[in-house]
Every structure is written in C-alpha cells, then in structure tokens.
KOLKEMAR-830448 format. One line per 3 residues: number of its first residue (from 1); their letters; for each residue x, y, z of C-alpha. Coordinates in nm, 4 decimals, always signed. Layout:
! residues N
NUM = a = X:Y:Z ~ ...
END
This chain:
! residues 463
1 = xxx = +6.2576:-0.5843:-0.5193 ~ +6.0959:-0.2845:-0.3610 ~ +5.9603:-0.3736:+0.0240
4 = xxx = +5.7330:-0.1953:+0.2470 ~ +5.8177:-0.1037:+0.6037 ~ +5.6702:-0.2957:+0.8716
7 = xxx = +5.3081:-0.2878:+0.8853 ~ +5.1495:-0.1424:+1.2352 ~ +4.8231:-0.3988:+1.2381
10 = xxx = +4.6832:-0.1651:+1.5069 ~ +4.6002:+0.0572:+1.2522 ~ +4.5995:-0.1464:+0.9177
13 = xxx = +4.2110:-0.1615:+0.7329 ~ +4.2242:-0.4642:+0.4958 ~ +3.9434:-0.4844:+0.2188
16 = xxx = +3.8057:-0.7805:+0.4098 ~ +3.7628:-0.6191:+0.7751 ~ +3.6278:-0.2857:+0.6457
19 = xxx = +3.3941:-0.4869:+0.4436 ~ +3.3036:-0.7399:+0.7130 ~ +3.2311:-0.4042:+0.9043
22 = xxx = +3.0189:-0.2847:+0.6450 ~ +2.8451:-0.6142:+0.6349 ~ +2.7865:-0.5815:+1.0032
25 = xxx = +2.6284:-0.2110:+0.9734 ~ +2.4062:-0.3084:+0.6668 ~ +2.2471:-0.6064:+0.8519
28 = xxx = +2.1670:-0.3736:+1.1707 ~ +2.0400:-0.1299:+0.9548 ~ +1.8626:-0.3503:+0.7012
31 = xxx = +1.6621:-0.6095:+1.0030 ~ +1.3520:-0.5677:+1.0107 ~ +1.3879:-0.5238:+1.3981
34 = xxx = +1.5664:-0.2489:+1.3967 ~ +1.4904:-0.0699:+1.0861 ~ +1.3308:+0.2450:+1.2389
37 = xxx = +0.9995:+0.4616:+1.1318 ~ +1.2814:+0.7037:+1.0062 ~ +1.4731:+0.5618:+0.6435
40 = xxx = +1.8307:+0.4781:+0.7949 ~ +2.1040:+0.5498:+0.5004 ~ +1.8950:+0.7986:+0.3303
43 = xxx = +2.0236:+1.1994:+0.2615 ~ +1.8144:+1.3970:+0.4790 ~ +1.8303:+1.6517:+0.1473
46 = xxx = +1.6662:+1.3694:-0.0563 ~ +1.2737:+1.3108:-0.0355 ~ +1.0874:+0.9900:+0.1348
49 = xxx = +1.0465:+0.7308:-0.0651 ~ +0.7422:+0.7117:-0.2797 ~ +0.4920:+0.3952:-0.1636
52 = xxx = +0.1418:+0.2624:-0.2996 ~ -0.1802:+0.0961:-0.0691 ~ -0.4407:-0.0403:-0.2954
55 = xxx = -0.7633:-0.1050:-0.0565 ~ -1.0480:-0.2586:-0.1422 ~ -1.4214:-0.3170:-0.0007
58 = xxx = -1.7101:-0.4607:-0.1635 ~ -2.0637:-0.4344:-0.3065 ~ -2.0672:-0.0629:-0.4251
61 = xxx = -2.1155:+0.2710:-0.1773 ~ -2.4655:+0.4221:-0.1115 ~ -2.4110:+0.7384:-0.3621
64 = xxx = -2.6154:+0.9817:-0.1770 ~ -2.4630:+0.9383:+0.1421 ~ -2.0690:+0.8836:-0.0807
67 = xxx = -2.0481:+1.1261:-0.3446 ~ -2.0243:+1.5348:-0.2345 ~ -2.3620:+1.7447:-0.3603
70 = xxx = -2.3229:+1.9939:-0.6557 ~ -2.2491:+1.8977:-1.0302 ~ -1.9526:+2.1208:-1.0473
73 = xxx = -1.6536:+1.9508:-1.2306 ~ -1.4441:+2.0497:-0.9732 ~ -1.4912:+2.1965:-0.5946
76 = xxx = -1.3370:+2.2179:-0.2437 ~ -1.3994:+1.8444:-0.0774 ~ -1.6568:+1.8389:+0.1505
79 = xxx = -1.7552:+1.4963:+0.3188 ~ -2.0832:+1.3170:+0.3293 ~ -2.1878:+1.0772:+0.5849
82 = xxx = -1.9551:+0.7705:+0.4508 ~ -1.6552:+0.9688:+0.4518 ~ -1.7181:+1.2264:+0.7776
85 = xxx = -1.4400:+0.9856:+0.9384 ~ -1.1871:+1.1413:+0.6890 ~ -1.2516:+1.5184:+0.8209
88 = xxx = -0.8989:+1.5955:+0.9108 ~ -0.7349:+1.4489:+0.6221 ~ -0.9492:+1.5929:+0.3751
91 = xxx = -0.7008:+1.8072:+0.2642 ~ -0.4846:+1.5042:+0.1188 ~ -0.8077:+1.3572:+0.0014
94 = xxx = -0.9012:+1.3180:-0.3623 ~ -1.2722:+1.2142:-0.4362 ~ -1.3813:+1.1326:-0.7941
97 = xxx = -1.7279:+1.0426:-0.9657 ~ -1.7619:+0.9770:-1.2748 ~ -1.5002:+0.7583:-1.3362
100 = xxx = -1.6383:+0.3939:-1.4747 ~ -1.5020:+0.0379:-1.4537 ~ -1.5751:+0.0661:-1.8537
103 = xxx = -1.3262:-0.2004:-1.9235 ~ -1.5456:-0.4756:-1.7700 ~ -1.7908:-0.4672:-2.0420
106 = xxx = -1.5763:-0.3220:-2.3264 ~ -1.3516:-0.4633:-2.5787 ~ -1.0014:-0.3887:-2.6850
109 = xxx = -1.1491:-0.1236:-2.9202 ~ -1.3241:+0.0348:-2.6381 ~ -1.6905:-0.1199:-2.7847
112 = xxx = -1.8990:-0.2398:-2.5597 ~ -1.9317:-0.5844:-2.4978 ~ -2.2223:-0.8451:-2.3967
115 = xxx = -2.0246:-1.1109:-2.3689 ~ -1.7223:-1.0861:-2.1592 ~ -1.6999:-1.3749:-1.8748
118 = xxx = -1.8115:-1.3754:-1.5517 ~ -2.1326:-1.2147:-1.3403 ~ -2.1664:-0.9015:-1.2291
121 = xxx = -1.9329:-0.9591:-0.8964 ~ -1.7025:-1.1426:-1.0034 ~ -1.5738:-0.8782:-1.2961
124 = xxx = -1.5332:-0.5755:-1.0565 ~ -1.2205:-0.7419:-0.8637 ~ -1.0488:-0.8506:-1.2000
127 = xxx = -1.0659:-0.5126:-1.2894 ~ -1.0364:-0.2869:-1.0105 ~ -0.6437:-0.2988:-1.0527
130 = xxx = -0.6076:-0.4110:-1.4288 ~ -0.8182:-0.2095:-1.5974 ~ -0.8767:-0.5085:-1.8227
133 = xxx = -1.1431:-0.7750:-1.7991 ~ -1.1988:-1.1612:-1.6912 ~ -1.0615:-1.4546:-1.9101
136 = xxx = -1.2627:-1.7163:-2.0360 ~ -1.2801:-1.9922:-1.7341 ~ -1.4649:-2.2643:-1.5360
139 = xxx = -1.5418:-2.0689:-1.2485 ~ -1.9043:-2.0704:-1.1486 ~ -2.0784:-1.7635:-1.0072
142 = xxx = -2.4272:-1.5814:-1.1148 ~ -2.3905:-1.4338:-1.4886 ~ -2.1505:-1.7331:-1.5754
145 = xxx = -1.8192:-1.8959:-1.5875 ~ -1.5307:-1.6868:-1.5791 ~ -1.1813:-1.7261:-1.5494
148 = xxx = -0.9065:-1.4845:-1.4084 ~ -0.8136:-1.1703:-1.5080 ~ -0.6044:-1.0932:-1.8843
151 = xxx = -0.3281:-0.8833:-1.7583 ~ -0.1422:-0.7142:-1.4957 ~ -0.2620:-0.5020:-1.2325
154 = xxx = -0.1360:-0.1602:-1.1350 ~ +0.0332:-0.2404:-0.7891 ~ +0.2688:-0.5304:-0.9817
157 = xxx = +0.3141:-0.2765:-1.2284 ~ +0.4572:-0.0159:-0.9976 ~ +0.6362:-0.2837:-0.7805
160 = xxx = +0.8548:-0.4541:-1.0617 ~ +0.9782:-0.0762:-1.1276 ~ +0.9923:+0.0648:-0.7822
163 = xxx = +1.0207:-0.2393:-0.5758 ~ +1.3336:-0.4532:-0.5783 ~ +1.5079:-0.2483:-0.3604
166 = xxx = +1.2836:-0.3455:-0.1203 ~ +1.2685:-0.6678:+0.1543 ~ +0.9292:-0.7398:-0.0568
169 = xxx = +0.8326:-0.5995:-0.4005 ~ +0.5111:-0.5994:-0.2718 ~ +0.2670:-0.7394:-0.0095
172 = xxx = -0.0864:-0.8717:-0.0304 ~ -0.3303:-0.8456:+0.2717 ~ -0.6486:-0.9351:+0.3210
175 = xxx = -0.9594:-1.0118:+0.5946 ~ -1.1842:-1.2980:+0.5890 ~ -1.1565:-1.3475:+0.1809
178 = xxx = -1.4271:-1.6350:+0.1564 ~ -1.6075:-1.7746:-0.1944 ~ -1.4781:-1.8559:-0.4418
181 = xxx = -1.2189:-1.7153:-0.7881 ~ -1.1916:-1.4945:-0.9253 ~ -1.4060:-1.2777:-0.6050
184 = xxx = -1.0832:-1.3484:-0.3744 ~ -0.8107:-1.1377:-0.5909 ~ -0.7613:-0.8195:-0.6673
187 = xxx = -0.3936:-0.8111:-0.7671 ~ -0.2383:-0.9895:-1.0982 ~ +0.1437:-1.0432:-1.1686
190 = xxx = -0.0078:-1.1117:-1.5294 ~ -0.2748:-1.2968:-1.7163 ~ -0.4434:-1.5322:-1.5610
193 = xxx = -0.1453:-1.5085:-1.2641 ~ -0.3557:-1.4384:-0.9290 ~ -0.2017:-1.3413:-0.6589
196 = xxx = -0.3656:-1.4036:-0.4066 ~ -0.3611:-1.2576:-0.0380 ~ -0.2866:-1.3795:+0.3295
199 = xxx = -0.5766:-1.3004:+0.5081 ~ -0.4412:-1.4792:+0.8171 ~ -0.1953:-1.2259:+1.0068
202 = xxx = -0.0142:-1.4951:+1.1999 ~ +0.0842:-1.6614:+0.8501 ~ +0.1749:-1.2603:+0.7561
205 = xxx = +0.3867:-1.2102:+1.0694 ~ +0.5598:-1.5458:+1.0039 ~ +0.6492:-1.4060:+0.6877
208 = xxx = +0.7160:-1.0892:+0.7626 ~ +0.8604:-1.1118:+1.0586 ~ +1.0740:-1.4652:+1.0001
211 = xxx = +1.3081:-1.5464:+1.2652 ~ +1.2392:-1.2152:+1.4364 ~ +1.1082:-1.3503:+1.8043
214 = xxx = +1.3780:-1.2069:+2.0273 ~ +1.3843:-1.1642:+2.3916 ~ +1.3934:-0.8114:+2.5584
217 = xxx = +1.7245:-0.9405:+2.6737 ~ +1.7886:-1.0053:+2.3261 ~ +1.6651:-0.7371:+2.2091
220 = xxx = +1.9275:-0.4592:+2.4274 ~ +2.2213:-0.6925:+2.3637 ~ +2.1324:-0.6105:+1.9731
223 = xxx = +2.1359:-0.2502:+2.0554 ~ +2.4464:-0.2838:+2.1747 ~ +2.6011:-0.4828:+1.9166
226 = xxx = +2.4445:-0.2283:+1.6524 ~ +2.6033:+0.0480:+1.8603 ~ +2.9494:-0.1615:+1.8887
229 = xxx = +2.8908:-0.1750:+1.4835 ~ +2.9020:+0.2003:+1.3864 ~ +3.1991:+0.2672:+1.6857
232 = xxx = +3.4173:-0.0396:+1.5157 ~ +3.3920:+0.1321:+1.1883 ~ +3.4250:+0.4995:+1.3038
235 = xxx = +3.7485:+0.4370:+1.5307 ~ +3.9290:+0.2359:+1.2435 ~ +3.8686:+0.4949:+0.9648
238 = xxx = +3.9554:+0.7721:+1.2049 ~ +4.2999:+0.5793:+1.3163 ~ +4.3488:+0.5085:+0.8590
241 = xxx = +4.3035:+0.8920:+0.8703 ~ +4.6744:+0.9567:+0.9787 ~ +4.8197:+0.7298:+0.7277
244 = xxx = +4.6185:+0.8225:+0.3440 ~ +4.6709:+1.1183:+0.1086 ~ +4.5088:+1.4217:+0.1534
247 = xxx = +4.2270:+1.3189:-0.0913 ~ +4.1795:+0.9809:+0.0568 ~ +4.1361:+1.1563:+0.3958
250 = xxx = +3.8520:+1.3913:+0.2203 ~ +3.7056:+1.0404:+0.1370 ~ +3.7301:+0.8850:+0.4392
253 = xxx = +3.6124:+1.1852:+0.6291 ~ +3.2854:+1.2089:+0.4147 ~ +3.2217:+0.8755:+0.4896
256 = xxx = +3.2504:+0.9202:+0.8493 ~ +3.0346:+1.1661:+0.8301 ~ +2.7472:+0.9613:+0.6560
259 = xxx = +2.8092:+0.6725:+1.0031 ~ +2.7963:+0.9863:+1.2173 ~ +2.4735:+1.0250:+1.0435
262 = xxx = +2.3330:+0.7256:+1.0526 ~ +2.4212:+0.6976:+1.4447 ~ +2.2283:+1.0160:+1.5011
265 = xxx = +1.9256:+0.8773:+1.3516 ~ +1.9793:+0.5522:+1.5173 ~ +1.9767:+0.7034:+1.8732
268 = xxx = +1.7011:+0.9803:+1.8116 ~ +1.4690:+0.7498:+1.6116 ~ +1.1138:+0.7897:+1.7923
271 = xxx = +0.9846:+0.4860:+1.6780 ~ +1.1362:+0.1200:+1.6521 ~ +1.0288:-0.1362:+1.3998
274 = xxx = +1.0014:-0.3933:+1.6017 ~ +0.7383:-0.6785:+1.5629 ~ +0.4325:-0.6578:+1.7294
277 = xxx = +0.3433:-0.8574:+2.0250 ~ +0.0874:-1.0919:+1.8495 ~ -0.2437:-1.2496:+2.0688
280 = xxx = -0.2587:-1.5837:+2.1422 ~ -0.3916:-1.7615:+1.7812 ~ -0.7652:-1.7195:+1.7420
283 = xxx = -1.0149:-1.8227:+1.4930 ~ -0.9366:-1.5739:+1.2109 ~ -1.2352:-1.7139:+0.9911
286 = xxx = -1.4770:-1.6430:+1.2951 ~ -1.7230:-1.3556:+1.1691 ~ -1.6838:-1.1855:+1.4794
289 = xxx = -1.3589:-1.1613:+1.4684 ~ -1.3208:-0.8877:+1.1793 ~ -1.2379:-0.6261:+1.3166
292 = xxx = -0.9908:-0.8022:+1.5223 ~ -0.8117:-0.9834:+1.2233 ~ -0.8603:-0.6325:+1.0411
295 = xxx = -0.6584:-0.3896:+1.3096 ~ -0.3551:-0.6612:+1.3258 ~ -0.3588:-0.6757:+0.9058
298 = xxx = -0.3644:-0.3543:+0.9130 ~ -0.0838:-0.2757:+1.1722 ~ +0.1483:-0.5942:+0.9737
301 = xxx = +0.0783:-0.3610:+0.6893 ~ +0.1989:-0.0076:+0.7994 ~ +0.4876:-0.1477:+0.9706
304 = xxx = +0.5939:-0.3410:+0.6234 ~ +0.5812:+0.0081:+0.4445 ~ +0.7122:+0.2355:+0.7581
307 = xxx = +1.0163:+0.0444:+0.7917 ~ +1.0885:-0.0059:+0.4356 ~ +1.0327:-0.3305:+0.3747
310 = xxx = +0.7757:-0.2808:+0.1201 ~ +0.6912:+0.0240:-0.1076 ~ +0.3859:-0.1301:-0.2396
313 = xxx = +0.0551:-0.3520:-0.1109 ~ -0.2847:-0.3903:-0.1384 ~ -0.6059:-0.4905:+0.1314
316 = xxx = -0.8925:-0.6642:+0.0922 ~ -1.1372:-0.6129:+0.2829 ~ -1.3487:-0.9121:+0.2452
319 = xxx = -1.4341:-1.0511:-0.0999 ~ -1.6169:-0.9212:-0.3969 ~ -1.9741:-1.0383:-0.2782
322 = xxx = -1.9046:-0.9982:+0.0488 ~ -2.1230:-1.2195:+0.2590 ~ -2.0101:-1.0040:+0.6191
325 = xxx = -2.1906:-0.9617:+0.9129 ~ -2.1122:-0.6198:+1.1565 ~ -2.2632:-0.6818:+1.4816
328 = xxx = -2.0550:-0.4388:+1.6605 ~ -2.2181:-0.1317:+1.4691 ~ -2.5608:-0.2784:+1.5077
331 = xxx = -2.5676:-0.4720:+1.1414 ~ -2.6844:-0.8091:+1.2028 ~ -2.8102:-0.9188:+0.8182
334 = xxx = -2.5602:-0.9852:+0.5352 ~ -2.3492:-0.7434:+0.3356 ~ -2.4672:-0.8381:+0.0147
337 = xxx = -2.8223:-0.8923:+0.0705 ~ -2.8524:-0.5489:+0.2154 ~ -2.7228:-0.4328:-0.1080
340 = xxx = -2.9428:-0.5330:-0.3010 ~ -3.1995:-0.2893:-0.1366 ~ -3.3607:-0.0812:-0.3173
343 = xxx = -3.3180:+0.2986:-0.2912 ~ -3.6290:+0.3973:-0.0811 ~ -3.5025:+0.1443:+0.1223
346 = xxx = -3.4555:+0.3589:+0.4155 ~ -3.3793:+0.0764:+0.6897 ~ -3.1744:-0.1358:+0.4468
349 = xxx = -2.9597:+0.1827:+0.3520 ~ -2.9227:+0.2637:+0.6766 ~ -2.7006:-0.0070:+0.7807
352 = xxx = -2.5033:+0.0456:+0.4585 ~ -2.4319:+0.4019:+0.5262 ~ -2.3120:+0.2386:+0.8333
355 = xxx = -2.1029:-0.0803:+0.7183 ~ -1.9100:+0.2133:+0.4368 ~ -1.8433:+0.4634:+0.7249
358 = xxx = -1.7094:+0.2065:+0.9643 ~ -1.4579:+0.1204:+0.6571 ~ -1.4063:+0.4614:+0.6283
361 = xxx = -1.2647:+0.5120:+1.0018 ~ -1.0457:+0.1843:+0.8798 ~ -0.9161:+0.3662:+0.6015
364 = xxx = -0.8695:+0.6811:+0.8567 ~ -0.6262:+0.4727:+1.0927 ~ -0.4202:+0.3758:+0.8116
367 = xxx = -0.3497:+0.7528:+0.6874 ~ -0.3634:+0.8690:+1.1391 ~ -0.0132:+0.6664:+1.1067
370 = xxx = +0.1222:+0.7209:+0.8102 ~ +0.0901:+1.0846:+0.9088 ~ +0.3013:+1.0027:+1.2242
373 = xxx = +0.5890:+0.8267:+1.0640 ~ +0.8284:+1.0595:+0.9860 ~ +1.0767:+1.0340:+0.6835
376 = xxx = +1.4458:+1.1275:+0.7116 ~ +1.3908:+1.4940:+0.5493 ~ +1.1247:+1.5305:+0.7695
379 = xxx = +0.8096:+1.4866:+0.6140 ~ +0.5639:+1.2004:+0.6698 ~ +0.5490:+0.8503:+0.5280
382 = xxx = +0.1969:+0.9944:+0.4315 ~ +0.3212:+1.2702:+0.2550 ~ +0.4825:+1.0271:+0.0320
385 = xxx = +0.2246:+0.7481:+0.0125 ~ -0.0613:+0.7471:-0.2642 ~ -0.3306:+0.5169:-0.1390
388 = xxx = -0.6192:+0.4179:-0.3896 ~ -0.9561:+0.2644:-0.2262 ~ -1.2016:+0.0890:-0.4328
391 = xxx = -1.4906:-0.1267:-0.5045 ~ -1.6329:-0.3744:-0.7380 ~ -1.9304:-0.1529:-0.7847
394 = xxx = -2.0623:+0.1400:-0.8041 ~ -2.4068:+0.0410:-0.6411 ~ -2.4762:-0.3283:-0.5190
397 = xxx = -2.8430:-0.2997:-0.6432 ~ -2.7874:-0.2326:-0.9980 ~ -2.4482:-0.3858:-1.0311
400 = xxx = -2.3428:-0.1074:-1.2004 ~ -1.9824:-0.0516:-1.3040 ~ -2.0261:+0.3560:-1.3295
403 = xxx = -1.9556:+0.5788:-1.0625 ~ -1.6711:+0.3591:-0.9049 ~ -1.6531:+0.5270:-0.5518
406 = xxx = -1.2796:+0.6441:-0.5726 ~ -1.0788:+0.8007:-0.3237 ~ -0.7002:+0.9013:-0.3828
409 = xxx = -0.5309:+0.9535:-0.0356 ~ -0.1935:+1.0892:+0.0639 ~ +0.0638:+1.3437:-0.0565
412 = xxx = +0.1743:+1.1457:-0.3566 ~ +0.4769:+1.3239:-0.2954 ~ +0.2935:+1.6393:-0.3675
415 = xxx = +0.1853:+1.4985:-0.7305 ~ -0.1925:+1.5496:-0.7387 ~ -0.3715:+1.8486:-0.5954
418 = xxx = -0.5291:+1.7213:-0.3074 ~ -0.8327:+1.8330:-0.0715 ~ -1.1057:+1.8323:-0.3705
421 = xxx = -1.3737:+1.6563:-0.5388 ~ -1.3904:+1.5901:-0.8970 ~ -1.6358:+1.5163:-1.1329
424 = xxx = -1.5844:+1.4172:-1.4528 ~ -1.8434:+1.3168:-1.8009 ~ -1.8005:+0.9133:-1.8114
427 = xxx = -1.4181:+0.8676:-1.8261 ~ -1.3015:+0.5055:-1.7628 ~ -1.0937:+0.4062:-1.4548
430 = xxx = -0.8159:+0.3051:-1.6920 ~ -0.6989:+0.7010:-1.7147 ~ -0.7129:+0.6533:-1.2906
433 = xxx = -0.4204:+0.3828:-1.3412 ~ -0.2081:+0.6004:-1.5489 ~ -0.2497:+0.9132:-1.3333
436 = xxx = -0.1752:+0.6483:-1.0645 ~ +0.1652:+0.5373:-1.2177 ~ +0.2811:+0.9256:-1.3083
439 = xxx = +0.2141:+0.9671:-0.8961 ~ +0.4314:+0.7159:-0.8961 ~ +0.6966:+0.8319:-1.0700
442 = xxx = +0.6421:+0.6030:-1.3705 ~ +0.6211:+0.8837:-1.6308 ~ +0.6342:+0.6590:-1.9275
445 = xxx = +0.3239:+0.5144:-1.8428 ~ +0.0382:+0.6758:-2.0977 ~ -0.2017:+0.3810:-2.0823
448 = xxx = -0.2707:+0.1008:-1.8650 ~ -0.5209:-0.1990:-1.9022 ~ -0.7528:-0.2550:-2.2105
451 = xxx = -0.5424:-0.0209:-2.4559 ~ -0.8875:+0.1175:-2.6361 ~ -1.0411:+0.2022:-2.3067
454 = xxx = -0.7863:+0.3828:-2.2161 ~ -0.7689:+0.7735:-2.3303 ~ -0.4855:+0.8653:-2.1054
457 = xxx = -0.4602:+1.0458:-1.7055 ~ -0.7120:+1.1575:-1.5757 ~ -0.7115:+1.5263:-1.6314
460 = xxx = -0.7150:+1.8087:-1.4049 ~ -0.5563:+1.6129:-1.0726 ~ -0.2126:+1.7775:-1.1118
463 = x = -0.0437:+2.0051:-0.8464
END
C-alpha cells in the first residue's frame, strides 16, 4: 500500500474549504448591497453588459412641438420643444417618424382590419411591445370589448435570452396605473399572459431589496467580512503555491490574480449599491404624489440595472388613457381630455407641450445616471443600455396609430448610429422590434410580432 507523508493542515486546501471560500466571495459579490455601480467579476478587456428600458407615456405627443422640421429622410437631430430637455444627450438620441403601430388594425397578412378588439386606447398598450394586436375579451372600454394581447412582447423576448444570468430576468415598473385591462400592461410573457407592473415602490423595494435593511453598524462589519473573504482565499492559495507543479502554480497564480482584481474594484468602486433610504409610506395613489412615486420608481429602477440585478425592464408612466393631473407645472385639467383638443387649440396644446416635456426631463434623469455609472472597461452603463420610449398614440385627438413618437436612447453598445432623426414612408413599428433585438445582440431575430406586418429592421439605423 503506497502512503502519503504527514499532511501539514496549515497549509492543506480541501475541495470543501476552497469552495466554502468561493461560496463566501460569490455571496459578497453577488448581494445586492454590495454589488457596486462597477460589474464585480467581469474582464476589464470585455465590454458592459448590454441592458433594455422600455418607457412608456400616454395619449400621443403634440407633433409640431415632437417631431424635428424638414422632410429629409435622414438629418442631424435637432430638438423641438418636447424634447429640449434631452439637449446634451442628443448625440445618443435616435428620433423616428414615420414608423406606425400598423399591427393594431392589420391582420396576419398585413391587410387591414376593421374588426380587431378593443377601442382606440386600449390597442396602443397591447401593441407597443408586441407588435401584435388585442385578443378577443370581455373587457369594456370605448370601441368595445377586448381581451389581452396575442403574443409576446419585446422586453420578455430579450429577457428569456439575455436574462437568466441575472437576480431578475426582468422588472416591471410603473406610476399610478389606474382603469382598467388591458390599459394597465404593456409587457406580455405570451398570449393573453399580462404582466403586469408594481406601481407601488415600497412593494418594489420589498422585492428588490428583500432582507436587505441593515444597520450602518451592520453595514461596516459586512465590509469587513467581504474584505476578510478575498484575504482568506488569497493567503491559502498563496501558502498551496509552494506545494503544486509548476503548471498548477500558473493556475493558481492566474486565479489570484482575478481576487487581486476583484479587490481592486471592491476598494476603488465610487458608488455602492446599497438600498435607498425609503420615506416614511405615503399615499402612492394620491394624484399629487406623482412625481414623488415617479423619482423613487425610477431610482428602484436604475439601481436594479446598475448593479446587475436586472438587464431588462420597462415603466409606465401612468396608463393608456391616462386620466393625470400636473399641478406642479401649472396643468390643472385631465390628461386625456386635454388631448382630445383640437389642433388650433392653442391653450389646450399648451399644457400638452408641457405635460410631454416634463416626461421628457424624466426620461433625461434616467440617461443623467446611466451616463454616470461606469462599467468595468470603463465605459458607461449608458453606453451599453438601449432605452425605447413610447406611446399608445400618435395624437390623442385622432387616435391615430401613425407617427408613433419614438425615441431610441443610449449607446446600444455602439449598434445604431445615434444623434439623428429619421424619417421614414409608413413602415410599421414591428421592423422597430427587430432592429431592437439585433441592438440587443439577438441577431437571429428577422421579425417580431404580427409576421405579415413585419418587413424586417428598420433600415438605415446601423453604425
């Protein structure tokens, strides 16, 4: 029988304690407490992490005061008076007209159709992400019964290929989604499978954020233990060093080298993802608290994708229909009714112009910290974030489904050619979802939605 010499424990790694270690480093890497704006584990050769934010806002844009002058099919973005908020990221702007919700009121051969469910408000949100249409249904509304939408929208889509890795395949926010269905959802896991958002952000932070209400005190004796983590792991593989091959110590070295890493990130990380200190509850129905329930979605949000717990979500704000009130910019009558104004409306559009720019300078602090995050290779989390924002409409006083007002924000990864405008001869949104999953990096994807709407990306966006 062949026996070993005594064994020096001092220095002896079993395959349970170096993977207990590992355990231990994976959990303070992986917490969302700790998990920093900077993506711990990751080469700093490799790029950020590609991540999607569908946003939504209701009853249609004012086109005058949306869409840049000039008929030109494609020109340097400049910014009208609902998107002025957006100056200084203009350059990683996108802005497209011409591109129709066509699926609403076509069939699967592309035909149009006078008899597809649901009013005109209620078919916009069903579609927005799908690119299909409404189901056949009980749900009341004006224009008739509807039920939900036929198929899968483009944010599940993306997040069963690009999010499992992740804490949460995807999230779904939302502020102050009243009425009733289908006007509440924007995002479908398949037919007729809502899925519906939080709009309350203490239910979100629960969620998020489960069992993460520590102490200060708690908080710097996890520091420590994180620290204690990476030392336990580096002393034992350096003391193993002495007694391997040559080509185990190669190994081991590398993988030193990575926790070196990894502690150098941990110590110079900027930014902590740490939970935010909530308010005391409040009303979050109360009209007048919007804006209030809309800056803490909104901040639940960015943290979710910053510190990698998510890759992929989507906003609402409001419902389709939106029955809103804005007091604090001076809009005291209803969202919807003012839609319906008519063009030489002057007063009416007005306050419009001013309920779409004040969700423009929403839309503005989402990309002012995404541009602030900073990935391990040292771009931003914007530079690798596509964000889509949409509407149910094109204008709330003709319900029309043409003209969508589209904007693609972000770097995309440096996918699309940003900082332009685009205008393109009656193409249907369903081309938007494909160029959307290419972006993506879903290259397969040739169609999405309705299969005879679709004619394939939308041309021309490429880098």
């Amino acid at each position: 029988m062949n026996r070993r010499g005594p064994i020096d424990l001092r220095t002896q790694i079993s395959r349970r304690k170096l993977l207990g270690g590992l355990g231990a480093l994976t959990v303070a890497l992986t917490s969302p407490v700790w998990r920093s704006a900077t993506v711990f584990g990751q080469d700093a050769k490799q790029p950020g992490a590609r991540r999607f934010i569908g946003i939504f806002s209701a009853n249609g844009t004012v086109p005058s005061a949306f869409f840049p002058p000039g008929d030109a099919h494609e020109a340097p973005l400049s910014l009208g008076p609902i998107l002025a908020p957006l100056e200084e990221h203009k350059q990683r702007m996108l802005v497209l007209k011409g591109v129709h919700m066509n699926s609403t009121v076509e069939d699967e051969l592309g035909v149009p159709s006078e008899n597809k469910p649901g009013g005109p408000h209620m078919k916009g949100p069903g579609a927005m992400l799908t690119g299909g249409s409404l189901l056949a249904g009980s749900f009341t509304g004006a224009g008739g019964p509807a039920g939900w939408a036929d198929r899968i929208s483009v944010d599940q889509h993306i997040a069963r290929r690009i999010g499992e890795r992740s804490q949460f395949p995807s999230l779904e926010f939302g502020v102050r989604i009243e009425g009733q269905e289908p006007l509440r959802v924007i995002s479908y896991r398949g037919p007729n499978q809502p899925n519906t958002a939080v709009d309350d952000p203490f239910q979100m932070y629960s969620r998020i954020f489960a069992n993460a209400d520590l102490s200060e005190t708690e908080l710097q004796r996890l520091i420590a233990e994180r620290q204690s983590v990476l030392d336990f792991l580096k002393d034992d593989i350096g003391r193993l060093k002495a007694r391997v091959s040559s080509e185990d110590q190669a190994r081991l070295e590398a993988h030193l080298g990575g926790i070196r890493n990894i502690e150098q990130r941990l110590q110079s990380s900027a930014v902590s993802c740490t939970p935010l200190t909530m308010p005391e509850k409040f009303d979050t129905r109360a009209m007048e608290n919007y804006p209030k329930v809309g800056r803490l979605q909104t901040d639940l949000m960015l943290l979710a994708h910053i510190c990698g717990m998510t890759r992929v979500s989507t906003f609402m704000w409001a419902n389709a229909d939106s029955w809103q009130y804005y007091p604090w910019i001076g809009v005291n009558e209803e969202h919807h009714e003012l839609s319906h104004a008519g063009d030489n409306d002057a007063v009416a559009n007005e306050k419009l112009v001013k309920i779409n720019v004040w969700h423009s300078e929403q839309v503005k602090y989402v990309l002012d910290q995404l541009a602030l995050a900073k990935e391990v290779d040292g771009s931003s989390v914007l530079d690798n974030t596509l964000l889509l924002w949409g509407n149910e409409l094109g204008a709330g006083n003709t319900h029309t489904y043409k003209d969508i007002p589209w904007v693609l924000a972000g770097g995309a990864g440096g996918y699309f050619k940003m900082g332009r405008t685009m205008k393109y001869a009656d193409l249907p949104h369903n081309n938007l979802l494909v160029s959307v999953c290419n972006a993506m990096g879903l290259d397969d994807v040739t169609t999405f939605g309705i299969p005879g709407v679709c004619t394939g990306p939308l041309p021309g966006l490429l880098a």
